[in-house]
C-alpha positions as CSV (number, residue, x, y, z in Angstrom):
1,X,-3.1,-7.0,24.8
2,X,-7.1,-7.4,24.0
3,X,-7.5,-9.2,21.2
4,X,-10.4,-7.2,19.8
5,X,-8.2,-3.8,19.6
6,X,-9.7,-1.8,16.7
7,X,-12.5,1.2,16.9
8,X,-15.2,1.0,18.9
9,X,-17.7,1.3,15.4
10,X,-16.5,-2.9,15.0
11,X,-14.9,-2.2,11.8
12,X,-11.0,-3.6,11.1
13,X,-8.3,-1.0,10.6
14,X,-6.7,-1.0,7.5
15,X,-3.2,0.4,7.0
16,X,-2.8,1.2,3.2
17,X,1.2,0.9,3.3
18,X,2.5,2.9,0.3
19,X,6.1,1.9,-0.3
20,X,8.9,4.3,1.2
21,X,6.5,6.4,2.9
22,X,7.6,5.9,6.7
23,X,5.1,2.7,6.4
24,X,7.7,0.1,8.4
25,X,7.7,2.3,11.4
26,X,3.5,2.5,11.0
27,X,3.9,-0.9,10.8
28,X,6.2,-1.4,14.5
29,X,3.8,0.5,15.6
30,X,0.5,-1.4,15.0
31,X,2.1,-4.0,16.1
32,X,2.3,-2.9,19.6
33,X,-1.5,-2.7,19.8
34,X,-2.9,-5.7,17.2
35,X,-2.0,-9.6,18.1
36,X,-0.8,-11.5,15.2
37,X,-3.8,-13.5,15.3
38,X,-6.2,-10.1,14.3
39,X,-4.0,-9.5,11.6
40,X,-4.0,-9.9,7.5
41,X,-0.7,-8.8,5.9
42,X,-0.5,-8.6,2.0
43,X,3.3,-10.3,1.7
44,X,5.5,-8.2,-0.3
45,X,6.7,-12.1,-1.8
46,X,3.2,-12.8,-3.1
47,X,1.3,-10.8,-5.9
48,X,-1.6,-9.5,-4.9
49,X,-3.8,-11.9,-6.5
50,X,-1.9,-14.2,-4.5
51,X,-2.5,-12.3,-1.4
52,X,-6.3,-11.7,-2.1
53,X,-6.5,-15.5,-3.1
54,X,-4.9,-16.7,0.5
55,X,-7.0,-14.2,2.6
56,X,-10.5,-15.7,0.4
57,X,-9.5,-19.5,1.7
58,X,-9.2,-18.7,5.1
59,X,-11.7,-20.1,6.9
60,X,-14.9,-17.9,8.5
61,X,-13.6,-17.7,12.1
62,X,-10.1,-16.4,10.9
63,X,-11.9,-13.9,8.5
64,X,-14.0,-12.6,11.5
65,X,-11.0,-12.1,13.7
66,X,-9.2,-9.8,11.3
67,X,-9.0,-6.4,13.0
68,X,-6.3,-4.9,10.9
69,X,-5.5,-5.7,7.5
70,X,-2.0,-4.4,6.7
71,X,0.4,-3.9,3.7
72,X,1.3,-3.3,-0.1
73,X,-2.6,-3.2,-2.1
74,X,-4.4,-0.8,-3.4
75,X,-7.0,1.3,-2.0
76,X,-9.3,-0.8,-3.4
77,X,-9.6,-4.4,-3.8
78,X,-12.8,-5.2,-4.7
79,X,-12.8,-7.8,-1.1
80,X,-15.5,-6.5,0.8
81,X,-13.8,-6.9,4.4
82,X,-10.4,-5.2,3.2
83,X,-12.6,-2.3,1.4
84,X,-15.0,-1.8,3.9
85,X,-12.4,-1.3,6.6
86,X,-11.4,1.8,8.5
87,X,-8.6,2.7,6.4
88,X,-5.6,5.4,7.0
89,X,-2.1,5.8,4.9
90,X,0.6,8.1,5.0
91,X,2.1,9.9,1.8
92,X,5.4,11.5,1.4
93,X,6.1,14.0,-1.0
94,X,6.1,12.8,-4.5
95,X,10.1,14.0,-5.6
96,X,11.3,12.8,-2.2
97,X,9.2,9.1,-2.0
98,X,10.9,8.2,-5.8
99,X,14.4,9.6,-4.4
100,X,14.0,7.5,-1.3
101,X,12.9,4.4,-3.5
102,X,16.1,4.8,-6.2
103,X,18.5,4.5,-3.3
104,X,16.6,1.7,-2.0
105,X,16.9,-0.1,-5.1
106,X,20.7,1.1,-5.6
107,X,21.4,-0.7,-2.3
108,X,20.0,-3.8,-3.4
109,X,17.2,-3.5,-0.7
110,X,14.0,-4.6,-3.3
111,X,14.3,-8.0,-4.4
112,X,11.8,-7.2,-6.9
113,X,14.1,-5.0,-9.1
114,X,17.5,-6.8,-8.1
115,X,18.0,-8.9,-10.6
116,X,17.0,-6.4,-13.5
117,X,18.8,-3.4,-11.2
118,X,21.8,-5.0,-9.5
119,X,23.8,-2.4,-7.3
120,X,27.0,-3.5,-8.3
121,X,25.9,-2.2,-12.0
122,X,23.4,0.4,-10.9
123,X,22.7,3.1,-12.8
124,X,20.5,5.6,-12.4
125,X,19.3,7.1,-15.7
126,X,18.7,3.8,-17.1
127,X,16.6,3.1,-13.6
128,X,14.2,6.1,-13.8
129,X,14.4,5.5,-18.0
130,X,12.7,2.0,-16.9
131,X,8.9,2.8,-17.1
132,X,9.1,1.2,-13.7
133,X,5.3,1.4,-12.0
134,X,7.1,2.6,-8.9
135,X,8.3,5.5,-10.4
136,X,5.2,6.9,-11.9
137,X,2.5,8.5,-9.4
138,X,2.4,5.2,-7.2
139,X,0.8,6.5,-4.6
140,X,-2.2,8.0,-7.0
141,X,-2.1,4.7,-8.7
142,X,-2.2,2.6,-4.5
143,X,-5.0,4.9,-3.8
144,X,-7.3,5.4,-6.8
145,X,-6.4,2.2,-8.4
146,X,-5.2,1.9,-12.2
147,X,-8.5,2.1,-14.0
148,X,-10.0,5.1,-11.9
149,X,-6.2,6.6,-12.3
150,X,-6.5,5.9,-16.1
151,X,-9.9,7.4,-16.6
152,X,-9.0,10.7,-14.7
153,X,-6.0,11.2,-16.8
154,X,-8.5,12.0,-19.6
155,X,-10.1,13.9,-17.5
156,X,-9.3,18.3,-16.9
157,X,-7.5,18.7,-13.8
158,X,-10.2,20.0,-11.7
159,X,-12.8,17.4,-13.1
160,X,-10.5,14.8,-11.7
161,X,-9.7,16.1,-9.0
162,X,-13.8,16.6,-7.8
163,X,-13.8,13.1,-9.5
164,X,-11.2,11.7,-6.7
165,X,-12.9,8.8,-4.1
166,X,-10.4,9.7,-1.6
167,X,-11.1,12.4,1.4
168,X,-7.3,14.1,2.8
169,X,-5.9,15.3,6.0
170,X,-3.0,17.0,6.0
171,X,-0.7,16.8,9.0
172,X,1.7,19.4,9.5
């Protein structure tokens, strides 16, 4: 396994892992192809000022051997390296990703929401009742980020939409 695997252009990779989106089998993937040692995951245990205050202390030879940056953070993170990588995501259909998420949580699979959400007492109209961020457009809010996802909300449709940072491919 080389470990300079990335594209040939010297940029990282950057896999922009939206939650319950097929992102853990991405993730088996990549890992078949990046060594540990090129890698930068955002922890789901940390914040991600946490996260962005770990990768900023590593030292410069670690930095430079980052050739994928991986994980739960937005599109963008104001940290050069991470925003200036080659980055790809996956997005599932909107109705389907918060389906997939509320069974997740009625299992008791997100320690985030356990305590609040415990499945022994779960209950599903007080869950999506919760204002929860996850529930809401989470994968506008990953890519766009909350203040360009706020400021397009005041926008028409079509002016946000022209507005939107982000290029698409659709896979079929």
């Amino acid at each position: 396994m080389s470990e300079t695997a990335g594209p040939p252009d010297g940029r990282a990779t950057r896999f922009l892992h939206v939650p319950k989106t097929a992102g853990t089998s991405v993730n088996v993937f990549l890992d078949r192809f990046f060594p540990v040692s090129s890698m930068w995951i955002f922890e789901d245990n940390l914040t991600f000022e946490e996260n962005l205050a770990l990768l900023r202390s590593l030292d410069p030879a670690r930095r430079r051997a980052i050739r994928l940056f991986r994980g739960h953070a937005p599109f963008v993170t104001g940290e050069p390296d991470v925003d200036g990588a080659r980055t790809f995501t996956l997005l599932r259909e909107p109705v389907q990703r918060v389906m997939s998420y509320c069974c997740h949580v009625a299992e008791g699979k997100s320690e985030i929401v356990r305590k609040e959400f415990p499945p022994e007492t779960f209950d599903l109209r007080t869950f999506l009742g919760s204002g929860l961020r996850e529930l809401h457009d989470l994968q506008t809010r990953m890519l766009l980020g909350e203040a360009l996802y706020a400021e397009l909300l005041r926008q028409p449709s079509e002016a946000a939409f022209r507005a939107a940072p982000v290029s698409y491919t659709h896979l079929t």
